[in-house]
C-alpha positions as CSV (number, residue, x, y, z in Angstrom):
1,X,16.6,-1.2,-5.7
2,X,13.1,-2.6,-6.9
3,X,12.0,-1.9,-10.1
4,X,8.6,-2.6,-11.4
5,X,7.8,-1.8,-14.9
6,X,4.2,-2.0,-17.1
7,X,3.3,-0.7,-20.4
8,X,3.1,3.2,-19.4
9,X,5.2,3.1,-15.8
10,X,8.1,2.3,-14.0
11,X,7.3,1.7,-10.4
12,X,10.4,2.2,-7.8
13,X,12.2,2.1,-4.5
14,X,12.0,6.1,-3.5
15,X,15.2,7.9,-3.5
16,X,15.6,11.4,-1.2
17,X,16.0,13.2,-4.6
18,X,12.3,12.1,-5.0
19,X,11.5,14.6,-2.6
20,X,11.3,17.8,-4.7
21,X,8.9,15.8,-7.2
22,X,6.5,14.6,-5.1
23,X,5.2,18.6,-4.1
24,X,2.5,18.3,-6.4
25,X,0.7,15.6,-4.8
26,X,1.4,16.6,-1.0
27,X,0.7,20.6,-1.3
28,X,-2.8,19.7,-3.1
29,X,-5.6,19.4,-0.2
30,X,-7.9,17.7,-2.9
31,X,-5.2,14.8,-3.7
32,X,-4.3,14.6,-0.2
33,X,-8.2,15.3,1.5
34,X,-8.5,10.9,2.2
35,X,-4.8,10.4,3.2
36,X,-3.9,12.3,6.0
37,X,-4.4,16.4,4.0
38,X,-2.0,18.7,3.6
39,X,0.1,19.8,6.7
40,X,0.4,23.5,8.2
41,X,4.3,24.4,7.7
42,X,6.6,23.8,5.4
43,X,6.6,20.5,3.5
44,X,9.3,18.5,4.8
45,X,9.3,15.8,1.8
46,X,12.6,14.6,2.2
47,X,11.3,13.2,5.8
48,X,8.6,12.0,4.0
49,X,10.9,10.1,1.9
50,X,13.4,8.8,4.5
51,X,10.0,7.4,6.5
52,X,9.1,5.2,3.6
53,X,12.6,3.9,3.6
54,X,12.6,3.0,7.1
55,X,9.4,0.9,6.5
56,X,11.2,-0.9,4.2
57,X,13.8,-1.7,5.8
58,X,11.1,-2.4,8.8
59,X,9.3,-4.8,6.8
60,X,11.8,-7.0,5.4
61,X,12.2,-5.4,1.8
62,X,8.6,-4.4,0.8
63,X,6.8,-0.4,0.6
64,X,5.9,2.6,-1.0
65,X,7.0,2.8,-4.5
66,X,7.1,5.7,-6.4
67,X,5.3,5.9,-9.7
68,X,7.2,7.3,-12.9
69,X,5.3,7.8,-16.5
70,X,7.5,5.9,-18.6
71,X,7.7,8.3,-21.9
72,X,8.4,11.6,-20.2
73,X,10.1,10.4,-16.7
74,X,7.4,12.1,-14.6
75,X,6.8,11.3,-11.0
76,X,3.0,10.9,-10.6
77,X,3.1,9.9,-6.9
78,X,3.3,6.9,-5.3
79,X,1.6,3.0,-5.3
80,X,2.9,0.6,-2.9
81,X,2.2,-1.5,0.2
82,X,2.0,-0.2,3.9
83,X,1.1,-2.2,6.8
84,X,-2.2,-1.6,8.9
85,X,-2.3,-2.7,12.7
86,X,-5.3,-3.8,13.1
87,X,-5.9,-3.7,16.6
88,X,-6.0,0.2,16.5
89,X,-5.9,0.6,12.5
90,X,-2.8,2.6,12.2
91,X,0.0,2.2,10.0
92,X,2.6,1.0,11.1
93,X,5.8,-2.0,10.4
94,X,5.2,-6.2,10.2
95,X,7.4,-6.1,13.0
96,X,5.2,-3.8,15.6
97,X,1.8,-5.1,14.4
98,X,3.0,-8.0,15.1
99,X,0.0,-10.8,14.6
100,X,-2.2,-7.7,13.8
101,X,0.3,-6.6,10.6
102,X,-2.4,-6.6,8.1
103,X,-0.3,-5.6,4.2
104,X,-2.0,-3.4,2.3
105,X,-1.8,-1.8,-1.2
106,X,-2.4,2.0,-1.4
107,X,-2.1,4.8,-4.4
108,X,-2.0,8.6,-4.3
109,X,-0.9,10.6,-7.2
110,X,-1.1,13.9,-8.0
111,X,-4.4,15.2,-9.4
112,X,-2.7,16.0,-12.6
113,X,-2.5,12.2,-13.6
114,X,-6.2,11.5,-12.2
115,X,-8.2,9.7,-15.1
116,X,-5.6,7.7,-17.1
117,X,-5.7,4.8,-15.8
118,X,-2.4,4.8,-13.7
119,X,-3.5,4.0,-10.5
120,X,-5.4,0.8,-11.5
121,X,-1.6,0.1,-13.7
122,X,0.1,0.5,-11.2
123,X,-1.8,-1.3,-8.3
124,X,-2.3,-4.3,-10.3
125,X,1.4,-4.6,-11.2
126,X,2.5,-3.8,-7.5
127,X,-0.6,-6.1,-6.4
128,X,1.1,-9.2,-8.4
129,X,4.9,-8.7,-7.1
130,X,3.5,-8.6,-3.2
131,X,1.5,-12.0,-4.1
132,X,3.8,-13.6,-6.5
133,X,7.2,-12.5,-5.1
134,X,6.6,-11.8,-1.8
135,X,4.1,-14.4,-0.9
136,X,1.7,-11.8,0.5
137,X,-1.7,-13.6,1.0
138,X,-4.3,-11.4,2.2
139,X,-4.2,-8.5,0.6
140,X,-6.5,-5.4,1.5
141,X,-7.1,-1.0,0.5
142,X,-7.9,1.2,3.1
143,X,-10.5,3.8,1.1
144,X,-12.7,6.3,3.0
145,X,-16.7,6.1,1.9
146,X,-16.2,9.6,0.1
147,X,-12.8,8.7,-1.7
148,X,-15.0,8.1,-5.2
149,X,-11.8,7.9,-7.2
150,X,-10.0,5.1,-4.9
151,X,-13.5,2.8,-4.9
152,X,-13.4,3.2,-8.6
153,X,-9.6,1.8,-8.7
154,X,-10.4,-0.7,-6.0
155,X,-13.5,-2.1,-8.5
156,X,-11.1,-2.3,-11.8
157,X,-8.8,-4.2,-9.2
158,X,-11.7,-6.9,-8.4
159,X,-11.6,-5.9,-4.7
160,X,-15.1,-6.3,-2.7
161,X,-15.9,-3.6,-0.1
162,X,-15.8,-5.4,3.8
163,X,-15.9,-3.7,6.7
164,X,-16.3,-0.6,8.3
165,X,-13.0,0.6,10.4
166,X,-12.6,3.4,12.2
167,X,-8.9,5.1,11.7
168,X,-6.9,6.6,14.4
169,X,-6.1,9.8,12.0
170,X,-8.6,10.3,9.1
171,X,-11.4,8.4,10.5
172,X,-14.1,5.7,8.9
173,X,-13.3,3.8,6.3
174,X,-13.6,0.7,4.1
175,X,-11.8,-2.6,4.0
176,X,-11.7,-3.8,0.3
177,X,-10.6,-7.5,-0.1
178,X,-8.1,-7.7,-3.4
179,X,-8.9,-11.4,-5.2
């Protein structure tokens, strides 16, 4: 299991037992509005879970982390890499994208932890293990026009707004380049 730790976090693999701490962030429409929104039914986190461990194990040992504050063992949501195809900009595995697999890393935690400074933490830290462990070159985030929050991160991070894509769920949004 992968464990990533800074000064205030300890990013991780995700467990199943993750599931029951992870409602905060995907039963909030405002925390979820840019990735997708919250779903009609019940919230089925444990498939949630099990889907980012498949990607793992579909990319050859690289994800979604989950994000835990250090002092008091919270889980503030997650930070971690998924892959884009870019041929129809959905997210997908290295091994389907094939030569369109484009890495990238991504943050969502629950609005509770917004305006700390964990998201920028955490995506620097996870941002140096994909380049200096995993070799990942290119590196890009995925932020819709209107996510205000996630272009602020992406600034702190040194990324540089590119193009314009148009998503197959959520619909238009930036390509930031990390350094």
């Amino acid at each position: 299991m992968l464990q990533i730790e800074t000064d205030r976090l300890v990013l991780r693999t995700p467990r199943v037992e993750d599931a029951p701490g992870l409602v905060l962030l995907y039963s909030d429409p405002e925390a979820m509005r840019f990735i997708g929104g919250v779903h009609d039914g019940p919230l089925d986190l444990e498939f949630v879970v099990n889907r980012w461990l498949d990607r793992w194990e579909r990319n050859g040992g690289f994800g979604t982390l989950v994000a835990v504050r250090r002092d008091d063992g919270a889980l503030l949501g997650r930070i971690g890499l998924n892959v884009w195809d870019t041929s129809n900009w959905t997210i997908t595995s290295t091994s389907e994208a094939g030569e369109h697999a484009q890495p990238e890393l991504g943050w969502a935690l629950a609005r509770t932890y917004w305006g700390n400074g964990y998201a920028t933490e955490g995506a620097r830290a996870v941002r140096d293990w994909a380049r200096n462990d995993l070799g990942i070159g290119r590196l890009i985030s995925v932020i819709a026009p209107e996510n205000i929050a996630s272009r602020r991160v992406a600034e702190k991070l040194g990324c540089v707004p590119g193009e314009t894509v148009e998503l197959s769920d959520t619909g238009a949004a930036v390509v930031w380049e990390h350094p």
